[in-house]
C-alpha positions as CSV (number, residue, x, y, z in Angstrom):
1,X,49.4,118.5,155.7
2,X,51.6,115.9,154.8
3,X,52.6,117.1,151.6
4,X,53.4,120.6,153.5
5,X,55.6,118.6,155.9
6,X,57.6,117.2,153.8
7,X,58.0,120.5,152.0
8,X,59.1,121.8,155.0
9,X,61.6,119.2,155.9
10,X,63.1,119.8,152.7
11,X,63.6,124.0,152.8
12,X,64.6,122.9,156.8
13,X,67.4,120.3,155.0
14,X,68.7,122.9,152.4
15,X,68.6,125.9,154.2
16,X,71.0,123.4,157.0
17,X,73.1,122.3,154.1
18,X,74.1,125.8,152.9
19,X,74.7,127.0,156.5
20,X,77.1,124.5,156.9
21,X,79.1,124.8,153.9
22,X,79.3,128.6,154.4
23,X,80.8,128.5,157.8
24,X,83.3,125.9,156.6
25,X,84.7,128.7,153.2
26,X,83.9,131.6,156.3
27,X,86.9,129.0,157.8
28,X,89.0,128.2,155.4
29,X,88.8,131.8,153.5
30,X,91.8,133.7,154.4
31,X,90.7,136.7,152.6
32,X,88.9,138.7,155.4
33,X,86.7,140.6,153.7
34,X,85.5,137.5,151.8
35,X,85.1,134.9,154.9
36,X,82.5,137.7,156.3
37,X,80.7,137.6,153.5
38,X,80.2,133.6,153.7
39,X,79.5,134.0,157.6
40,X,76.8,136.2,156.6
41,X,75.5,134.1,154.5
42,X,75.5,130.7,156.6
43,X,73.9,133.4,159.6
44,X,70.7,134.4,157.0
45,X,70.9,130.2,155.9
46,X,70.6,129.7,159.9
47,X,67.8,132.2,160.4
48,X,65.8,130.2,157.2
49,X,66.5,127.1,158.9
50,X,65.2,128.4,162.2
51,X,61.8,129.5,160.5
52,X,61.1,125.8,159.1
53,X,62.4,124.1,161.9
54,X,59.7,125.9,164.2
55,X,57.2,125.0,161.2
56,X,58.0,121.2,162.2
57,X,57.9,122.0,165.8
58,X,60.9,119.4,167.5
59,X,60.2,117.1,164.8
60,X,62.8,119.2,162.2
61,X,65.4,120.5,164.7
62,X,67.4,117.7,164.7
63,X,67.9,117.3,161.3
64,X,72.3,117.3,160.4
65,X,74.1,118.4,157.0
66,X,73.2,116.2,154.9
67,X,76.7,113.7,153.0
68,X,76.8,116.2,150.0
69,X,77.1,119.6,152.5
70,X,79.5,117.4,154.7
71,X,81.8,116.5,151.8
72,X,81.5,120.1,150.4
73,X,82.9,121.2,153.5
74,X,85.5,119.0,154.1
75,X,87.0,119.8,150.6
76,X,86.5,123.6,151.5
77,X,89.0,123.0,154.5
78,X,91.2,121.0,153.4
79,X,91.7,123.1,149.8
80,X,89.9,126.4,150.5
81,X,87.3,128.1,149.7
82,X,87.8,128.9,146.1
83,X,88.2,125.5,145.2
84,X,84.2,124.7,146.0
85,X,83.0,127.8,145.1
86,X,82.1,127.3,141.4
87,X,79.9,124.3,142.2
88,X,78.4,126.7,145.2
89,X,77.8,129.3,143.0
90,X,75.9,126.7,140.2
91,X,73.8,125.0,143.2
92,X,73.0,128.0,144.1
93,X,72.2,129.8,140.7
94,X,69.9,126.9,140.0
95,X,67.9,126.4,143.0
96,X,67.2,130.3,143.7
97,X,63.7,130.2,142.3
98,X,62.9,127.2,144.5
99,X,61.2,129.7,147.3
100,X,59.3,131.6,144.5
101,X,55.7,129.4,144.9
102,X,56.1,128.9,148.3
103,X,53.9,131.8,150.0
104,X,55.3,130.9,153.4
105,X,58.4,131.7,152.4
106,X,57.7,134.7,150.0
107,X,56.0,136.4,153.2
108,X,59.7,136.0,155.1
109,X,61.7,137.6,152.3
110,X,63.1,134.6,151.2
111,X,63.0,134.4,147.2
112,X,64.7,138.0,147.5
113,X,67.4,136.1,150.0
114,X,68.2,133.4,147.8
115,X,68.8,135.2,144.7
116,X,70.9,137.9,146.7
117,X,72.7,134.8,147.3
118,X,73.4,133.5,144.0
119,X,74.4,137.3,143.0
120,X,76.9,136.8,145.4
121,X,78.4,134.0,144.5
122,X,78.6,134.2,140.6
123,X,80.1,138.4,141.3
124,X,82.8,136.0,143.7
125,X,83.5,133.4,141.1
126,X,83.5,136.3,138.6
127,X,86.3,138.3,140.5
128,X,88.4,135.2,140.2
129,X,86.9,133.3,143.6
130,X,87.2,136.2,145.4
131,X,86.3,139.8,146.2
132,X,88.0,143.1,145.9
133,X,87.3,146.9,145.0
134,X,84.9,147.1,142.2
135,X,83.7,143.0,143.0
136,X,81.9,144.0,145.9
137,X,80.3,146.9,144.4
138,X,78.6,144.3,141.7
139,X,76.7,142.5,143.9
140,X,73.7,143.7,143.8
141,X,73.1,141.8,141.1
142,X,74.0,143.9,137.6
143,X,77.4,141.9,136.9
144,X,76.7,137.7,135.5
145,X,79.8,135.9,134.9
146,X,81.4,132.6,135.4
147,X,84.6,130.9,136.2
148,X,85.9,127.6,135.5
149,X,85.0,124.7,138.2
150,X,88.4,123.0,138.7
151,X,86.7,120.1,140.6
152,X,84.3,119.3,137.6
153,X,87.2,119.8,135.3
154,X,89.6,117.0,137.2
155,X,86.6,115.0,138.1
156,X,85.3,114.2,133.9
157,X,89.3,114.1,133.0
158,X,89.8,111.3,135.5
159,X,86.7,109.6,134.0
160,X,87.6,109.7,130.8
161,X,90.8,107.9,131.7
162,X,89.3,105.5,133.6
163,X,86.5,104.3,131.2
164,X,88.2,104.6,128.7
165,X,91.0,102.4,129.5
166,X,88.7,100.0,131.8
167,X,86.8,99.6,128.1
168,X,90.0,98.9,126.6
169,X,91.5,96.2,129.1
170,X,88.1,94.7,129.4
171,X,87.9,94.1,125.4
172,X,90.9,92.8,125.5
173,X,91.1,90.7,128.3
174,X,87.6,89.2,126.3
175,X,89.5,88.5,123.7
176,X,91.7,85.7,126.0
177,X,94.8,88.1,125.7
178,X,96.4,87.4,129.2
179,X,99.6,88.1,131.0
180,X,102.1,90.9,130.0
181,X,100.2,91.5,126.8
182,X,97.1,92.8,128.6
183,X,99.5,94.6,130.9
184,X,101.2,96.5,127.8
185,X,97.8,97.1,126.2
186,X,96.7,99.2,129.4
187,X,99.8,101.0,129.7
188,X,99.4,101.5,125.9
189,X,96.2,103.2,126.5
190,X,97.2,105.1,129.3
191,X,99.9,107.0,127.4
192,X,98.1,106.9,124.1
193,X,95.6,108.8,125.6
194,X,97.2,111.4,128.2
195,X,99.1,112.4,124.7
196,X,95.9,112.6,122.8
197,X,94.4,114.5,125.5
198,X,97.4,117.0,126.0
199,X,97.7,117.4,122.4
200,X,93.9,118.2,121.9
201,X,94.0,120.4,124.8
202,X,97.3,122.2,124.0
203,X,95.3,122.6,120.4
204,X,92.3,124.1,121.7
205,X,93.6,126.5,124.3
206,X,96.4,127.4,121.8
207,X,93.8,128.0,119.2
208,X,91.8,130.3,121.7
209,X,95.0,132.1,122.7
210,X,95.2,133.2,119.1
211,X,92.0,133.9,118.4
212,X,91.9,136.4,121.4
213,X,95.0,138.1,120.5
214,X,93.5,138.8,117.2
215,X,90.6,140.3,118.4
216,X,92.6,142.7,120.7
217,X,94.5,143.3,117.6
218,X,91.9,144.7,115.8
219,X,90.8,145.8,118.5
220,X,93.7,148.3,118.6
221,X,94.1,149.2,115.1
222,X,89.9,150.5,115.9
223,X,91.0,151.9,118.4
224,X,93.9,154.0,116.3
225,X,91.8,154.7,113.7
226,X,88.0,155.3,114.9
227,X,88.6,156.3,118.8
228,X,85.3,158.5,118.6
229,X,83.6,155.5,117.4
230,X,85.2,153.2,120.4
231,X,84.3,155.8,122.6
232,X,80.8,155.8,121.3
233,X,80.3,152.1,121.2
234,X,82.0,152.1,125.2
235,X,79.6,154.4,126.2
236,X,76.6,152.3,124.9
237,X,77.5,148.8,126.6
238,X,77.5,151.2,129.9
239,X,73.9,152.5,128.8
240,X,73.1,148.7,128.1
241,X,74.3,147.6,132.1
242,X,72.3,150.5,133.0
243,X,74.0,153.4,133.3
244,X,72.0,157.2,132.3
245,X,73.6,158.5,129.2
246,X,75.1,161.6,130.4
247,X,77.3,159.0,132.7
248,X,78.3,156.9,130.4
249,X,79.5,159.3,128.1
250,X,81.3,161.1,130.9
251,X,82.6,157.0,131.8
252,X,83.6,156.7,128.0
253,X,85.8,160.0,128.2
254,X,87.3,159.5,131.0
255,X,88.8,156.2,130.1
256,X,89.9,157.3,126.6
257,X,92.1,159.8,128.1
258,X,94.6,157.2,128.5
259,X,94.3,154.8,125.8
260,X,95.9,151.5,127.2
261,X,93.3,151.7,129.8
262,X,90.5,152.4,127.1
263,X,91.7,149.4,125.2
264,X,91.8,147.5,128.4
265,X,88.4,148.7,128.8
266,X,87.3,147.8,125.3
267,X,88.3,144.3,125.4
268,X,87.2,143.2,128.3
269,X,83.4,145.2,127.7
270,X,83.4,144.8,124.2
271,X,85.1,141.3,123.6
272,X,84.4,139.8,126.8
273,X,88.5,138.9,126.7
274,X,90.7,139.2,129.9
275,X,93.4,140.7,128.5
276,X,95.7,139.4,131.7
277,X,95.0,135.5,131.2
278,X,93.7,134.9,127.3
279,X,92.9,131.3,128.1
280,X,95.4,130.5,130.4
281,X,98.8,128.7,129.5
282,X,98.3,125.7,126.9
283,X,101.2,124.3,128.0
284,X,99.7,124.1,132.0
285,X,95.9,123.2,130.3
286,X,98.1,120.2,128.0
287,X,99.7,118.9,131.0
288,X,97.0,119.3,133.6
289,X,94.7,117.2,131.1
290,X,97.3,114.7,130.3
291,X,97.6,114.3,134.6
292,X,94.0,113.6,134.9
293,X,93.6,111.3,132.2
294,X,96.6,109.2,133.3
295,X,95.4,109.6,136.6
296,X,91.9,107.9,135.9
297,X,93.8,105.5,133.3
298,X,96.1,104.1,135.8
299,X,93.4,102.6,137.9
300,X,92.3,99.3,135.6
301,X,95.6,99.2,134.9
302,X,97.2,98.7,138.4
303,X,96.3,95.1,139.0
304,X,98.0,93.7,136.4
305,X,101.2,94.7,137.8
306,X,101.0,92.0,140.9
307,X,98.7,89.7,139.4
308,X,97.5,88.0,135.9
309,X,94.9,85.6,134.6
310,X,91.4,86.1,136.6
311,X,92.4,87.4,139.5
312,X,93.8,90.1,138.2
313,X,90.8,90.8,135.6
314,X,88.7,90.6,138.8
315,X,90.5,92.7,140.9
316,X,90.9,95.6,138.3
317,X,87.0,95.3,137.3
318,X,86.6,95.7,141.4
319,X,89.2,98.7,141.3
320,X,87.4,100.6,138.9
321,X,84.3,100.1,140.7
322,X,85.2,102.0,143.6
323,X,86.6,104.8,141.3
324,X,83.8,105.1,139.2
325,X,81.6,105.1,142.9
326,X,84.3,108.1,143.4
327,X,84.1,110.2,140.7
328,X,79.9,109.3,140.6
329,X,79.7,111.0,144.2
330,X,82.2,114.0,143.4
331,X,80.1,114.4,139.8
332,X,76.8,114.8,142.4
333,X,78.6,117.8,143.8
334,X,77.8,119.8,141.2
335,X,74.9,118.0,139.9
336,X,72.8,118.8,143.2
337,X,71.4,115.3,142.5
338,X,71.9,112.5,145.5
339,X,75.6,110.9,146.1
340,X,74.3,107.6,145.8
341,X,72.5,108.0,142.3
342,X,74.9,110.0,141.1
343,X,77.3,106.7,142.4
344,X,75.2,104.0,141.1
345,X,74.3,106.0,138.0
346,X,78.3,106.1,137.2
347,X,79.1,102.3,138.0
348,X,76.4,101.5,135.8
349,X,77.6,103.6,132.8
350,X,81.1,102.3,133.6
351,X,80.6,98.4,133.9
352,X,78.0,98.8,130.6
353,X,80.7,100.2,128.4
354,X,82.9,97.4,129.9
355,X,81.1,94.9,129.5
356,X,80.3,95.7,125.7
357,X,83.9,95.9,125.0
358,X,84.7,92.5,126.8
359,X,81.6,90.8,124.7
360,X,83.1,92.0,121.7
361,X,86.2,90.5,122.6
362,X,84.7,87.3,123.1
363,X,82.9,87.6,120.2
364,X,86.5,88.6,118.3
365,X,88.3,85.7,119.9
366,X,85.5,83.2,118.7
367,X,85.5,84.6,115.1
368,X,89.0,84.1,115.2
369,X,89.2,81.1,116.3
């Protein structure tokens, strides 16, 4: 029974958790079409939440969002919906099999509920965090994609920047380097790295760019030379989502009577390539990447600006601290696991790689000697 209870305390704190996060994108969402669909789903999240807290009697009805849903929320206010959606739609795509040994809940529907939900939410992220026109009509679950999680994204560029150059002060300052030197090696390796990082990213979004544009090239020149082929090949990847034959030959047709839209078509179905974006900009990728990595860089760094000798080393090994706490909580957004591992799990990966760079430093200096 005990077991069972805790169980259901659990379902009761999950079911509270995605309720609450819900209502806030329902909020924030100024689409209106969209924001009802999050209110329905916080109001089938409330009904769950009901069901276990009348399995614990008083005992679970008390029970508030828990720091993770809270956070999630706030950050859906304060930068809409879209911008926690990804991580939603991950949590959710990995935790919708969590009902499917539970025979309470299979008797109330719920497996079938939370895998509606994570249909939902990948078709949202899918239609570029939102829904419109065709989006909607995917959502029963035939159409899988994914979209790029900006908050993960900025979260592991700030890191990087941050351990990196935490690593590199740290080594140095083992090494008895004090004073304006230390202070020009962390600026150093803040813009040694933001230009590493642009340049890399500039490279590989560049290189994708290309890449894309030659597959829509051939794409065409098929397409010129073989369109009963295309058309052949189009009407199979609509067999393959499910589609009769008879309809997705008459599908096939009709797009092929205007062949910009059949090559559109083709691309997208075929290639898997939006034909609109191609990666995004590289020049946008290059400097957002660059932003982060300075961003995260910059926080060792700081102290040395008022202060020097070991107050300063203190106060920038303190600094980074509370970042790495920061980006440790931010990373258990879209981990799922809890804040405070996720925050104790970063400082301790942080302050390791640290403290191996300033004990080779010491170890340097001594050698050196």
């Amino acid at each position: 029974m005990a077991d069972a209870k805790r169980r259901y305390r659990q379902n009761l704190q999950s079911e509270i958790d995605g309720a609450t996060v819900y209502e806030a994108m329902a909020e924030a969402e100024a689409d209106p079409k969209l924001a009802e669909v999050y209110r329905r789903l916080a109001k089938v999240e409330r009904a769950h939440a009901e069901f276990w807290a009348k399995r614990l009697d008083a005992e679970g009805k008390a029970v508030r969002p828990s720091p993770r849903a809270r956070l999630l929320a706030f950050l859906s206010r304060r930068f809409g919906a879209a911008f926690v959606l990804p991580t939603l739609a991950e949590a959710e795509a990995r935790d919708s099999g969590g009902y499917d040994d539970q025979p309470e809940a299979a008797a109330q529907g719920m497996p079938a509920d939370e895998r509606s939900h994570a249909r939902v939410l990948q078709a949202a992220v899918s239609a570029g965090q939102g829904l419109s026109g065709p989006a909607v009509g995917r959502l029963e679950g035939r159409h899988r994609g994914g979209g790029g999680n900006a908050l993960r994204a900025a979260v592991l560029g700030a890191n990087d920047g941050l351990v990196s150059n935490l690593s590199l002060v740290m080594g140095v300052a083992g090494a008895a380097v004090q004073g304006r030197a230390l202070l020009l090696t962390g600026l150093a390796g803040l813009v040694a790295g933001a230009g590493s990082m642009a340049m890399g990213e500039w490279l590989s979004v560049s290189s994708a760019r290309e890449l894309a544009q030659r597959q829509i090239d051939a794409e065409a020149q098929e397409l010129a030379e073989a369109p009963e082929m295309e058309q052949e090949e189009l009407a199979l990847i609509y067999q393959s989502k499910g589609l009769d034959e008879a309809a997705a030959r008459a599908l096939a047709a009709r797009l092929f009577e205007n062949r910009e839209a059949a090559l559109d078509t083709l691309v997208r179905e075929e290639l898997g390539v939006d034909p609109d974006e191609l990666g995004g900009s590289a020049w946008t990728a290059a400097g957002a990447s660059a932003a982060l990595f300075a961003a995260g860089a910059f926080v060792p760094v700081a102290p040395f600006l008022f202060l020097t000798g070991a107050p300063a080393i203190i106060a920038s090994a303190a600094a980074s601290g509370a970042a790495l706490a920061l980006i440790g909580i931010s990373t258990g957004l879209f981990t799922g696991r809890g804040l405070v591992f996720s925050a104790a799990r970063q400082l301790a990966i942080g302050y390791a790689a640290a403290a191996l760079t300033y004990g080779l430093g010491r170890l340097a200096e001594l050698l050196i000697r």
